[in-house]
N, C-alpha and C positions, 0 to 999 in steps of 0.2 A: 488271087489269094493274098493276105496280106501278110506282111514278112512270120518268121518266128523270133520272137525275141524271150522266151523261157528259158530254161537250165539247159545245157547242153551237155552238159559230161554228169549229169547227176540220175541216177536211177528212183521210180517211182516212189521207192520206202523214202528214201532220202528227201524226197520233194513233202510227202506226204509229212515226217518229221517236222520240215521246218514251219509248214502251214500251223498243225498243232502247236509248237512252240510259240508261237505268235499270239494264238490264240488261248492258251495258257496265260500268258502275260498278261493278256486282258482279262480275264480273268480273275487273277489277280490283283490288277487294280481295282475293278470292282468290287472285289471281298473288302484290301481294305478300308473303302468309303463306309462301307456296312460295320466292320469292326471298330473304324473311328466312330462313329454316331454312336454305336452301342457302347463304346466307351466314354464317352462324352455323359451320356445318362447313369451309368453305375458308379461312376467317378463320382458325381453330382449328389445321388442320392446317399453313398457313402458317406461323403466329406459331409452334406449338410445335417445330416443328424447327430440329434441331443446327444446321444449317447456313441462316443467313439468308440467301443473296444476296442480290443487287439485284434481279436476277426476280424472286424470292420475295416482297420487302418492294414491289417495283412492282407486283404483281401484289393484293396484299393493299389497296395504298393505291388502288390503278383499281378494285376493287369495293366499297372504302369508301367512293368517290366518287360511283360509281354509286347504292347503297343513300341517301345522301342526296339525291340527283339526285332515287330514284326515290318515297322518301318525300314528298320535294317539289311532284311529279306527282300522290300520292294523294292527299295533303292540296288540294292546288287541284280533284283531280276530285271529291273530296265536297263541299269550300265549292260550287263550279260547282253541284251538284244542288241544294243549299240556296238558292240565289242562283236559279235560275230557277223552281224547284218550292214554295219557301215565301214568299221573301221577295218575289217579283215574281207569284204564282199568279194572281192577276186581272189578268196584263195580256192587252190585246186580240189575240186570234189565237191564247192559250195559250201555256206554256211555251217551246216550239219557237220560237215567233214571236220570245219575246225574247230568246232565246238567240242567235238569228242576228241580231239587231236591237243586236245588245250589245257589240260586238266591241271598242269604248276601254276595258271592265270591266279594269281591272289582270289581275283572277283571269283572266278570257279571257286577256289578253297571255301573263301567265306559262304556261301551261295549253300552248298551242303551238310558247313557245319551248322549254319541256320536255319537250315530245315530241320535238320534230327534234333536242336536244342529245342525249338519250340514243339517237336510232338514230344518230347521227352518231360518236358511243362505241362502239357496237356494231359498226357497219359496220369500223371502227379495228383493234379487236380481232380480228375475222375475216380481214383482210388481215395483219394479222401471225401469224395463225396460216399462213395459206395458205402464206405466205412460209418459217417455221418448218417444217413439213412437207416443200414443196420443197428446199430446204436440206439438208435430214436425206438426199440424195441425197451430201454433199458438193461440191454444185457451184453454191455460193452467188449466184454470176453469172447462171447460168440462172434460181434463181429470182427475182429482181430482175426478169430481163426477161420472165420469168412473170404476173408483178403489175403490170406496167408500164401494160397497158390497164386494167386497175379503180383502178387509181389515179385514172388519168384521169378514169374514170366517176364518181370519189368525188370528186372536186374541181365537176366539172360538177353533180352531187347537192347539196354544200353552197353553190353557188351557188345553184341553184332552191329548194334546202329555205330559203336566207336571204329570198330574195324572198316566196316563201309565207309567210312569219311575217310579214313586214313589210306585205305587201298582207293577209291574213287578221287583220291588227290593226285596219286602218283602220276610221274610227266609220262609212264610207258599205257596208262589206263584210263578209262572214264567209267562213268556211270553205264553205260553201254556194253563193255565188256566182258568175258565169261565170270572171272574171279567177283569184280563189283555187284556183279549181277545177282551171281550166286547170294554173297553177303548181304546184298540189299533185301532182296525176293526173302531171303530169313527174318531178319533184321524185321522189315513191314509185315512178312508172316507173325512175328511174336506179337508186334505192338498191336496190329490188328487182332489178333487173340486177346490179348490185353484187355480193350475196348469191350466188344465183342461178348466177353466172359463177365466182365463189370457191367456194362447193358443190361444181360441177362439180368443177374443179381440184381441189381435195382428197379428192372423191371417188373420183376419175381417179388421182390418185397415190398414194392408200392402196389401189388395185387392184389399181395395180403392184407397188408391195411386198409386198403380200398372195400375188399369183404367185410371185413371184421367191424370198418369205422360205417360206414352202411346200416348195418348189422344194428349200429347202437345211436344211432345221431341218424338227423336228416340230411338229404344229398346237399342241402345250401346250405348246412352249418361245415361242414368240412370239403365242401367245391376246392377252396384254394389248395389242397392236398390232394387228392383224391380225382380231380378231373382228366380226364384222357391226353390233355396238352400238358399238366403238370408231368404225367407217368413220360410222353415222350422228351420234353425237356429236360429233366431232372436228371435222367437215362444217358443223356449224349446220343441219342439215337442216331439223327441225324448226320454225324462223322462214320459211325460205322458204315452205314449202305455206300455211302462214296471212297471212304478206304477201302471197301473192299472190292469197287469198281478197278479202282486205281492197280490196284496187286494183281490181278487177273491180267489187264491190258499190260501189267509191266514186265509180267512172266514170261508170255508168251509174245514179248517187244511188239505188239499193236501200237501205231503211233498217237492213238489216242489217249493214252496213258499218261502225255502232259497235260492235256485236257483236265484231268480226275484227279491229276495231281493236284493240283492248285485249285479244284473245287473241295475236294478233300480237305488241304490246308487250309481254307477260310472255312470250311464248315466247322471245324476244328475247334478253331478259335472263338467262332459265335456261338456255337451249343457252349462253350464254356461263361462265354459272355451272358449269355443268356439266364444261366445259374445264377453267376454272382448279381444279376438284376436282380432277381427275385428273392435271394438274401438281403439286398440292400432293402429294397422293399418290404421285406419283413415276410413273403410268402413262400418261403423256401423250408425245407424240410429240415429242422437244428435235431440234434438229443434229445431237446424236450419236447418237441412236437408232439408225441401222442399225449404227454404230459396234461400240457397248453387244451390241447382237442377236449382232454376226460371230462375239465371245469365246464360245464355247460351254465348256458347263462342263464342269470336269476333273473326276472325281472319282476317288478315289486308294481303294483297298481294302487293308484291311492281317487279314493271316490269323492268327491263333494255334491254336496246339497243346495243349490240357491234356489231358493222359492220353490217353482216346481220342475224344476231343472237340471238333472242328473246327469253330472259326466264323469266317463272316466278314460283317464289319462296314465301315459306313464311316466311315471314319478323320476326313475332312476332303471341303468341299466347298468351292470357290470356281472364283468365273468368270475365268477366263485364258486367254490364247493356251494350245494344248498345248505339247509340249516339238518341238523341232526338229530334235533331235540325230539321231536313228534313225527315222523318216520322212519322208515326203511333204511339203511346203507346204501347209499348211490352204487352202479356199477361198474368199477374201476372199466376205463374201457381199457388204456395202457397195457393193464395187465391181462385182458383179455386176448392183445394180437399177438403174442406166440404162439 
């Protein structure tokens, strides 16, 4: 039989903890190869067009913020593995032991206050899109009072998530502990409500347009709105089902719970990424989006005659109201989605 050379004073949870931690880490690195690229192309598309607005350049400088935010994060979560895995290997109880035994480490501090600031970022972004979406109904007041409860919950959130950092810092506590725990398990209860409740809601009202825009246009004049990958992107879909993998395993301390951590955290950030592409792009849902959709396109045909040779071509294409004169009143679609 050949020797044992594994943990010797460490119990199963404990072993089980440090594997996932590992494997979190990796993880990690790989979200952000995915959020650099996807940053690399919204950046791109941003900065090169004609027209910069204030969106455009706020939008570019909010995921330039992010991308250092989030390089900040991986840089602390590798030092962290080097820090409990090489530099402290023989301490008593194993890695896991000192990592929850460690929590005044700066690298700890940084480490959670970087997590809560970028889901606190995120959460931001998703309540402005929601808002943005509702809006595009033209009746800006309902969506304010749309958003009026996740607001709430997003204030109530950055309370508990500031407690959690603050009590998860302490040199007597970790992440791991009853108090932290408690705070945390709330803390990601709200934010995931948060999410969760916004999901809904933008789910819910890319439904409605989706009937309504159907209803009055053909499926490929309004696809870029209306398509089943539009409603799940546009949504943040994607963050919710793994936050709330994440919360469950973290409740009831399953050590897979860093696992989902850090799939959570990059999902996070690419459903956000993801948005701001398809803004840059021009395929994203603005205010005036059903506006944009109602102008249906004119297009004009002009005939010629050579010999005995008839064609016809088209002349011009653009999007305008039709002409008025000798017809009908077109039918507001805009005003038809409430």
């Amino acid at each position: 039989m050949s020797p044992y050379y594994g943990p010797a004073d460490e119990d199963r949870q404990m072993v089980e903890y440090e594997r996932n931690f590992i494997a979190g880490d990796i993880v990690c690195g790989v979200g952000y190869g995915l959020k650099l690229a996807l940053y690399i192309g919204c950046a791109r598309y941003l900065w090169t067009r004609k027209e910069r607005t204030w969106q455009r350049m706020f939008l570019l400088g909010y995921i330039t913020l992010m991308l250092l935010i989030e390089s900040l994060f991986v840089a602390v979560e590798a030092r962290t593995v080097q820090y409990i895995y090489i530099d402290y290997r023989n301490y008593p109880g194993g890695p896991w032991s000192f990592f929850l035994n460690s929590r005044k480490a700066v690298v700890n501090v940084i480490y959670y206050a970087v997590l809560f600031l970028l889901t606190l970022l995120s959460d931001l972004f998703v309540l402005w899109r929601c808002w943005v979406i509702w809006a595009a109904s033209g009746h800006p007041k309902l969506a304010w009072g749309v958003i009026a409860f996740p607001i709430v919950l997003l204030l109530a959130s950055f309370v508990m998530g500031t407690l959690w950092v603050l009590q998860t810092s302490q040199p007597s506590l970790s992440l791991y502990r009853a108090l932290p725990v408690t705070y945390g398990t709330s803390y990601y209860t709200l934010s995931l409500g948060v999410n969760i409740i916004l999901t809904l809601l933008i789910i819910g009202r890319l439904l409605v347009y989706r009937r309504n825009l159907l209803e009055n246009l053909t499926a490929a004049h309004g696809a870029h709105y209306i398509s089943l990958i539009t409603i799940i992107v546009e949504s943040a879909a994607l963050y919710s089902l793994f936050a709330l993998l994440f919360l469950i395993t973290y409740a009831i301390n399953h050590p897979t719970n860093q696992v989902w951590l850090a799939i959570a955290s990059a999902c996070q950030q690419i459903a956000n990424l993801l948005i701001v592409y398809r803004v840059a792009e021009g395929s994203a849902w603005e205010k005036d989006s059903l506006s944009a959709t109602a102008a249906l396109p004119s297009i004009r045909f002009q005939t010629q005659t050579n010999h005995e040779h008839i064609s016809t071509r088209v002349s011009s294409f653009r999007t305008a109201e039709p002409p008025m004169a000798d017809g009908p009143e077109p039918k507001d679609v805009a005003r038809d989605i409430m």
